[in-house]
N, C-alpha and C positions, 0 to 999 in steps of 0.2 A: 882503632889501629890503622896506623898507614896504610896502604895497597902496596906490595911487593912489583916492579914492573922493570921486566929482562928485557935490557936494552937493545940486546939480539934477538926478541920476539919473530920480528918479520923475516929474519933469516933464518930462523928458525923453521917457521910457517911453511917459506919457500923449499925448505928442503925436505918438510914433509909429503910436498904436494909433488917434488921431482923423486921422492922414492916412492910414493903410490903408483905415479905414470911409466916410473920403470920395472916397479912390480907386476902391473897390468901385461905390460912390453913382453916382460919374459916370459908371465902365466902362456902369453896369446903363441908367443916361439915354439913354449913346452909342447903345450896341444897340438899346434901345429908339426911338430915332430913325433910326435907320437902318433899323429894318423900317417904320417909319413912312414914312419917302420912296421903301424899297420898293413898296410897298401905293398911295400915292401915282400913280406912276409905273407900275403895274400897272392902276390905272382910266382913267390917261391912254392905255395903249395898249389898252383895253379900248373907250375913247368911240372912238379913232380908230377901231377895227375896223368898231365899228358904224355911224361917218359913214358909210364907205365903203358899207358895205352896204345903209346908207338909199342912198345915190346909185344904188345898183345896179336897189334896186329901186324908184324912182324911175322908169327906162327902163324896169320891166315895168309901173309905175302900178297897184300894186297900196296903194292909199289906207288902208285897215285896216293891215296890215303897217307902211305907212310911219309912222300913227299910235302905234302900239306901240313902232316903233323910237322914237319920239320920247319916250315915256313913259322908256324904258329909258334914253335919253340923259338927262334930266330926272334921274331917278334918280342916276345915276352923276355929273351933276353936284353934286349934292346931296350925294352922297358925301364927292366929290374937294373940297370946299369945307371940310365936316366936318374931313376929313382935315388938311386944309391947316392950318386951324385948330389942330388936336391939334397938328400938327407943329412949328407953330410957339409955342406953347405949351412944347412940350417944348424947341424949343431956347433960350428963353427961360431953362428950367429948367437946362440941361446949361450954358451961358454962367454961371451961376450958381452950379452945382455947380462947374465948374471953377476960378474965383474963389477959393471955398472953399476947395478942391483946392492951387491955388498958393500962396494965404494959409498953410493948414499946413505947408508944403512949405519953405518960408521963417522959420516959427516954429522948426521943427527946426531947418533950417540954422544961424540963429543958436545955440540951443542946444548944438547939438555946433561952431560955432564957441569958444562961451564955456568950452564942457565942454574943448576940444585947449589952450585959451590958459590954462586953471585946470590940468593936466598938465603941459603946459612948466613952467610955473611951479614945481608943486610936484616937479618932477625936477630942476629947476634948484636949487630949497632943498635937496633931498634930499643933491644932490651934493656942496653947498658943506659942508652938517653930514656928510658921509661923506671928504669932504676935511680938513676942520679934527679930527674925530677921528682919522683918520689921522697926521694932524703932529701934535695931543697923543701921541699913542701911541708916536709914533720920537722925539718929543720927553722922554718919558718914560722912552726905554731906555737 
């Protein structure tokens, strides 16, 4: 039997090998964003801590101390803003990445749709020219 050969093999190929790179792409975004609202959410319970402790010492009225804590709350907002910023930045990027992502995903799809419909096809001629020599050949004897 013949060999089957999809003459869009290599674009095929090619667009499996740019939805692997953009799969990578995104996985690297995700994590990346996720230790981002890790980090996040670790200076949020970092200010709380410290509210708390400002309030504590508060009741001892020690005014230096409470100054500092406010310094350090200051801080950490500044941080948590930064952060927020990055973060969202990055999901901006990863909503983007994944677009791409499903855009490839879709390019294939059709391809090896086009590549199983170009198969039937040429199995379906295969069979008719493997059928019609067949009847020559008993037609023959």
């Amino acid at each position: 039997m013949k060999q089957f050969i999809f003459s869009l093999e290599t674009l095929l190929k090619i667009r499996k090998e740019k939805e692997k790179r953009l799969q990578k792409t995104y996985m690297l975004l995700q994590q990346e964003y996720i230790q981002g609202k890790k980090r996040e959410t670790g200076i949020q319970k970092e200010s709380v801590d410290l509210r708390e402790e400002i309030v504590s010492s508060r009741q001892v009225q020690r005014w230096a101390v409470q100054e500092m804590y406010g310094e350090k709350l200051e801080g950490l907002r500044e941080k948590f803003e930064e952060l927020r910023g990055k973060n969202h930045a990055l999901e901006e990027k990863l909503t983007e990445s994944q677009a791409h992502f499903q855009r490839a995903i879709e390019e294939r799809r059709v391809l090896n749709k086009i590549r199983e419909r170009e198969r039937h096809e040429w199995k379906r001629d295969f069979e008719k020219l493997e059928s019609v020599q067949l009847e020559e050949w008993y037609s023959s004897r």
